[in-house]
N, C-alpha and C positions, 0 to 999 in steps of 0.2 A: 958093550958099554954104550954105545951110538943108540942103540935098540931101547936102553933101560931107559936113557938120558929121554930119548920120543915118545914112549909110555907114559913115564914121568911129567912130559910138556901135555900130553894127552890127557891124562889124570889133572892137573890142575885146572889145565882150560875148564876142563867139564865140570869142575868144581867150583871154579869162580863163575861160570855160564850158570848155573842150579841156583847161589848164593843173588846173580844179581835177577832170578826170576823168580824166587823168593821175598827178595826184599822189597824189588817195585810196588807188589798190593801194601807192604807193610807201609812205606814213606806214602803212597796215599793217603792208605787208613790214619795215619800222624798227621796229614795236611787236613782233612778231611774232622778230626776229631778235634783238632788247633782251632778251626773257623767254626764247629758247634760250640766251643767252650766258649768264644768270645761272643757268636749269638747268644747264650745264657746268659752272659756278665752282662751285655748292652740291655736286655731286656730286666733282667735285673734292677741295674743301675737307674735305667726309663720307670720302671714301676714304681720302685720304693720312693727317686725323688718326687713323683707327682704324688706320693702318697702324705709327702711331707712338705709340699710346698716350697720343694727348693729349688731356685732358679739355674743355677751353676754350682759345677763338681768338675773336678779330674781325679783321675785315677789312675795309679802306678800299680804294678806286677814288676814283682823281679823271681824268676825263676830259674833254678840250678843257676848254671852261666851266663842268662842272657836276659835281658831287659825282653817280657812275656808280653806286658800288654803295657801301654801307655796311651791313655784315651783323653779329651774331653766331652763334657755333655753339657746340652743347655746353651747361652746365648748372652751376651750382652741386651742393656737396653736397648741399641739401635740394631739388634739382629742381628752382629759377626758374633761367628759361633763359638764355641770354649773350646780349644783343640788340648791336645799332647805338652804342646809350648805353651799355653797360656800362665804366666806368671799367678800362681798364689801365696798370700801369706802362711805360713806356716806356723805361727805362735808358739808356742811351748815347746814343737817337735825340737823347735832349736836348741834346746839345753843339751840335748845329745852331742851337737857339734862342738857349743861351748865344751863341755866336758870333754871332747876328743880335743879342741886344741890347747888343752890344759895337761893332757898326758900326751902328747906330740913332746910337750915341751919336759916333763919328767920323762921321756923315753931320753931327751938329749943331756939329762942332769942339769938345767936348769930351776927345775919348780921340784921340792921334796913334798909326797904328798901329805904327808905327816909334821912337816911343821908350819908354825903357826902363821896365821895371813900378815899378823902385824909386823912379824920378824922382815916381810918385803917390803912392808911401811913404817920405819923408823919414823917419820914424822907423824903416826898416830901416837894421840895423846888421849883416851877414852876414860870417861868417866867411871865405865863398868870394870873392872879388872877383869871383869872375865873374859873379856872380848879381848882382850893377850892370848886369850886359851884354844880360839878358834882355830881351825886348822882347813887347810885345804881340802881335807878329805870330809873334814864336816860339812862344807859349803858344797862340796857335792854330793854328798847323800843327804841335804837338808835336814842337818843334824847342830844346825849353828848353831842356834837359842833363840832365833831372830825369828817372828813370827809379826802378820797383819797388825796385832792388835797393838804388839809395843814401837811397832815402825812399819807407818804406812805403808804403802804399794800403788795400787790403783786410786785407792782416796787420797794418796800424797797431793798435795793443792800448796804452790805451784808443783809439777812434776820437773824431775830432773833435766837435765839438757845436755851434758855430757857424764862419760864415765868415771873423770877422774873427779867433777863437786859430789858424783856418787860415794865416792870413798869415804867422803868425811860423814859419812852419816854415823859411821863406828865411833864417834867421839862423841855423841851425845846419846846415842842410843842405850837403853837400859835392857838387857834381855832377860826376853819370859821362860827360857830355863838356861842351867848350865851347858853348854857347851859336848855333845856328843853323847845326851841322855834324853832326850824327846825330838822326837819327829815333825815337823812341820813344815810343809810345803810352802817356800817364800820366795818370791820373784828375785826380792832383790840379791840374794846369796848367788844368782850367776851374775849379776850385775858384777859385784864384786870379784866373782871371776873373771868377767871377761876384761875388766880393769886389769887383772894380776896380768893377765896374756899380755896386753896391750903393755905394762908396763918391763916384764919382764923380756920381750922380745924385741921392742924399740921397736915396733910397728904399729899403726894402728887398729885396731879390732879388726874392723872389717876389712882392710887391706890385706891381715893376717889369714883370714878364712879365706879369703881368696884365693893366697899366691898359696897356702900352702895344705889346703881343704878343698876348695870350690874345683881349682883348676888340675891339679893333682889326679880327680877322680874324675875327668870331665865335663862336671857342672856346670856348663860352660855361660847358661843360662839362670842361674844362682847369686843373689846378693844380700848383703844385709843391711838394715835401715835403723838409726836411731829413736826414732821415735813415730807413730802412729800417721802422722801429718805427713811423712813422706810415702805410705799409702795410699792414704785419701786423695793425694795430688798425682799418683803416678795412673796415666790413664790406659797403660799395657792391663792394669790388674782391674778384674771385674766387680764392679761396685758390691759392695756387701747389703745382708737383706738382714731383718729382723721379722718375725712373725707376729699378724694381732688379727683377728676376727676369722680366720680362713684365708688370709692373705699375707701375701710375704712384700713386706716393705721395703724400699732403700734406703740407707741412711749410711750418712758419714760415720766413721770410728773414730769414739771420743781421744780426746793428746792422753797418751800412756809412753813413759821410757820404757822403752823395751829392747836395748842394745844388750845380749847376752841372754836375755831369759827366752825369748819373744820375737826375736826381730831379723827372721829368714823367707827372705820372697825365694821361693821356688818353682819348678814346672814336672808333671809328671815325669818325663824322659829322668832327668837331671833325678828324683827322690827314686828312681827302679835303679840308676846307679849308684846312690849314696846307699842301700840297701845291699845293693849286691858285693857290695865293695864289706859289710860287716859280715860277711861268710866266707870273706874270701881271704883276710887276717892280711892282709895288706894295710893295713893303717896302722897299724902299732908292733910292738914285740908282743909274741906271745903271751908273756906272762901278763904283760899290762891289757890287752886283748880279754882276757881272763876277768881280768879286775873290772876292766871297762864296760864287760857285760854281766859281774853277775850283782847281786844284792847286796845294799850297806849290810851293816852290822846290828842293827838295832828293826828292820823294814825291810820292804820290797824294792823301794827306790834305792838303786845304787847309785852312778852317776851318768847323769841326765837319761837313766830309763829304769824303765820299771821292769825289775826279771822276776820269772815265773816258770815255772814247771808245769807243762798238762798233761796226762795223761795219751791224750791220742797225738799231740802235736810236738811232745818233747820239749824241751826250754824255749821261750820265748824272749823276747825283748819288745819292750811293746811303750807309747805316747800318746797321749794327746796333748791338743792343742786350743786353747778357747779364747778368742774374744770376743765381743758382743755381736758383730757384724762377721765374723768370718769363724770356721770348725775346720780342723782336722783331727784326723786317726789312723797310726801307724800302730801296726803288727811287724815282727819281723819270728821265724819262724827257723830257729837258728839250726835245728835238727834234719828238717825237712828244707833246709834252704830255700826259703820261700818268703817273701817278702811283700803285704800289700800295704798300701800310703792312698787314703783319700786327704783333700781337700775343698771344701766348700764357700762357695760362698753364701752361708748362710752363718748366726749365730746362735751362740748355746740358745737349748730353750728347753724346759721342762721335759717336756711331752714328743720330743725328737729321739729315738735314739741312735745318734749315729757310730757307737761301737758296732749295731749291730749291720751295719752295711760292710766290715771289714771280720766277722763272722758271715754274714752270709755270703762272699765273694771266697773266701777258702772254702767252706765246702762245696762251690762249683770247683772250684780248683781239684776237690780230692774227690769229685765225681757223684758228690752228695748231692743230696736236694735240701737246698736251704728252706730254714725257717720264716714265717711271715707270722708277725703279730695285730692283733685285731688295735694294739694301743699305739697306733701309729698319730700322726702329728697333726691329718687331716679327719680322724675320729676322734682326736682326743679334742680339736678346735670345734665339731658339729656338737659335742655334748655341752662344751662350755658355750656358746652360741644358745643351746637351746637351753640351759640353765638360765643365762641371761635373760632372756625372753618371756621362760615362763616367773621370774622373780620379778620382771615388770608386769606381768598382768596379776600374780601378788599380790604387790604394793600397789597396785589401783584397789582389788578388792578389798583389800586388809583395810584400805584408807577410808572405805564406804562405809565401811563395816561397822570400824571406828565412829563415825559421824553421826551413826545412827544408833551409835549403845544409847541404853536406856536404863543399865543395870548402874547400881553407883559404885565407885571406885574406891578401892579404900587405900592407903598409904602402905600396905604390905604387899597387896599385889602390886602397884605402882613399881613400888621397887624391885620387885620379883618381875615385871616386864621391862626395868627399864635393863638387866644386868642380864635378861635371854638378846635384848635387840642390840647391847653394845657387842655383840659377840665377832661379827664381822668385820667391827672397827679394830677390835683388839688384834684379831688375826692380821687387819693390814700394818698395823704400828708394830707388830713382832717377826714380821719378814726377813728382815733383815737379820737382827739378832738368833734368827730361827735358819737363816740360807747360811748364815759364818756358821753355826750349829752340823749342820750338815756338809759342809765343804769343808770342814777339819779347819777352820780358825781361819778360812778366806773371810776378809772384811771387803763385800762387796761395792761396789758404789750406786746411786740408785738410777742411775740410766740402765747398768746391767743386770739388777733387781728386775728392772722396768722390760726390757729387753727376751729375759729368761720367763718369766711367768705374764703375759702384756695381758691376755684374755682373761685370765684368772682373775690378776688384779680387778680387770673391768666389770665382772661380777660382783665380786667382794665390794667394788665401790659402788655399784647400783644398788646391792643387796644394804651396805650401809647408809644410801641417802633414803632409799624407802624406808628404812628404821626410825634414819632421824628424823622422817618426816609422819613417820607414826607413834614415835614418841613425844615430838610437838602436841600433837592431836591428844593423848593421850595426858597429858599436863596441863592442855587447855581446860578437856573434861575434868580432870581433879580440884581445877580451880572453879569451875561452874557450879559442880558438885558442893566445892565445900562451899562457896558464896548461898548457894540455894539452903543447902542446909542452915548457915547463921539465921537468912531468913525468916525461914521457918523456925528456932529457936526463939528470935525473936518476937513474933508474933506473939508464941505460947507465953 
């Protein structure tokens, strides 16, 4: 037995001895393949924002169990650099939260997501009856009726200042459709949530995400802000930039209420664990976890994210974030447990695309070689630059050109060159009505018109004053023209 018992200790030794000279090349090869993976991501990360002119970024990994990578890149203007901790706005990503502390609160049977918002505000009195109809679960798949066009947002002039004068907007407000039959993307519908939280829990908003969101998951680093001006003033967070000629500019962020929609300063560290923490079904019950991450009824937007099915990546959950001075975009890869979150400090802009900096960061991730596009921010600025340029040397020829006709002008062409040279002007007076067109019914305002397309515009308005300064010319001749002509009339 003694004999068996010494084999037996002999036999394991040699087997844990094989296992651990086995394994040592293997935890290299892991060490080893962990620090090339984050060399690709840094260079990465270095190439595309110089390619887009963007001054500061952080970026979050969360993978399987463990916060992967949490970086920053880039600099302040006095040169301290963007780290891991550096505070960013997060915009829009927030609605996710919003909507996790609104099913916190139906995990406890406080909030039904199914009846209606006014039933927690007995003292609304609204003009629309329908707005009785709305329900908490419309307000979160943006299925209210409530849309830009029939109740401001960003053009709201004055903007709001707390949550609760937000509430009474439902008393006047008329909605552009019924109630849990069209889709529209509306700020102010988490407003209005994050009012229910606030009111339903005797806390205030953001006290709420704190004591029982922020600190819970150890955001420790994480807070939320009422309104845009406590950005602009908070000097932890890197000034935000806008884009115009090849250059990225600084500029304050215009007063927007953004409590509930909009309004989460975060840091890499802090967004790889609010990430890791939605694979790991610790924040809700199951069932509600389920609801929490997949698609309304009617869309892809469930509540506070957008779910998706791919192909190689399995369901997703995925945000962005926009305001004029600052970007973010969150993936979360609920399959593959995988999770990336940039933030920037840069603002939307036409010719940026930064979905694709959180495409091409998973496939470093799954060992791919990402993609690089020729229409990047700092080619799509040298085209419009040299558009510019050669539209003014143009409008100098065209103007000589003009001065020196000798052909007469008659009242049909006249009109037929005045209705080719108004073309530029019409394109900039329909911007607007043309970006709500394409942004599904957002009514922008025109600093963020101004903002999203700067260089473009600056064409279109060069291209419009050499017009109207060739249609001058061209009105002067038609009057010379017809003067000359009378006189010669008259002679005969």
């Amino acid at each position: 037995m003694q004999n068996l018992q010494k084999r037996m200790f002999i036999a394991i030794g040699c087997l844990l001895l094989l296992c651990s000279v086995c394994t040592t090349p293997i935890s290299a090869m892991e060490v080893r393949d962990r620090a090339k993976v984050w060399r690709d991501i840094d260079e990465y990360m270095n190439r595309n924002m110089k390619a887009n002119h963007i001054e500061g970024a952080s970026l979050a990994i969360a993978n399987n169990e463990e916060v992967f990578y949490a970086e920053g890149y880039g600099t302040f203007a006095d040169g301290q650099r963007v780290t891991g901790d550096t505070p960013f706005p997060i915009a829009s990503l927030s609605k996710s939260f919003t909507a996790l502390a609104v099913l916190q609160l139906v995990d406890k049977g406080r909030i039904d997501l199914d009846a209606t918002y006014a039933s927690y505000f007995p003292e609304l009195s609204p003009q629309d009856p329908r707005v009785r109809d709305i329900t908490i679960r419309h307000l979160l798949n943006q299925t209210s009726g409530l849309n830009d066009q029939t109740n401001p947002d960003m053009t709201r002039n004055p903007q709001f200042q707390t949550l609760h004068e937000a509430k009474w907007l439902l008393n006047e407000v008329q909605l552009a459709h019924d109630p849990g039959t069209t889709y529209s993307y509306h700020n102010p519908n988490y407003v209005l949530l994050a009012n229910l939280v606030e009111s339903v829990s005797g806390e205030r908003f953001s006290d709420y995400l704190n004591q029982h969101v922020f600190k819970p998951l150890g955001m420790d680093n994480t807070f939320s802000v009422g309104t845009t001006r406590q950005i602009d003033g908070n000097d932890a967070i890197p000034p935000g930039h806008y884009f115009i000629l090849g250059r990225s500019v600084s500029h304050s962020e215009p007063l927007w209420f953004v409590e509930g929609p909009a309004g989460i300063v975060s840091t890499a560290e802090d967004m790889s664990r609010w990430m890791l923490a939605q694979y790991r079904g610790d924040l809700l019950s199951p069932a509600l976890t389920k609801q929490y991450h997949s698609a309304g009824a009617i869309g892809p937007y469930g509540m506070g994210w957008l779910a998706d099915q791919e192909e190689a990546g399995g369901r997703t959950i995925s945000h962005s974030g926009i305001f004029w001075t600052y970007k973010s975009e969150e993936t979360i890869y609920l399959d593959d447990q995988m999770g990336i979150a940039v933030m920037f400090n840069s603002g939307l802009n036409a010719f940026v695309n930064y979905a694709a900096f959180i495409d091409g960061i998973a496939d470093i991730m799954r060992g791919e070689q990402p993609e690089t596009s020729f229409l990047n921010g700092r080619n799509m600025e040298i085209i419009l630059i040299a558009l510019i340029l050669a539209t003014l040397v143009w409008g100098v020829y065209a103007y000589v050109r003009i001065r020196r006709k000798k052909k007469r002008l008659t009242i049909g062409k006249l009109i037929s060159i005045t209705i080719g040279r108004l073309i530029p002007i019409l394109i900039l007076l329909s911007l607007s009505p043309l970006l709500t067109f394409i942004g599904g019914g957002r009514v922008l305002p025109w600093f963020g018109i101004w903002t999203t397309l700067p260089t473009l515009i600056l064409w279109l308005a060069v291209w419009s004053l050499a017009n109207v300064l060739h249609l001058v010319c061209y009105y002067n001749l038609y009057v010379q023209y017809t003067k000359k002509a009378r006189l010669e009339a008259g002679y005969r």
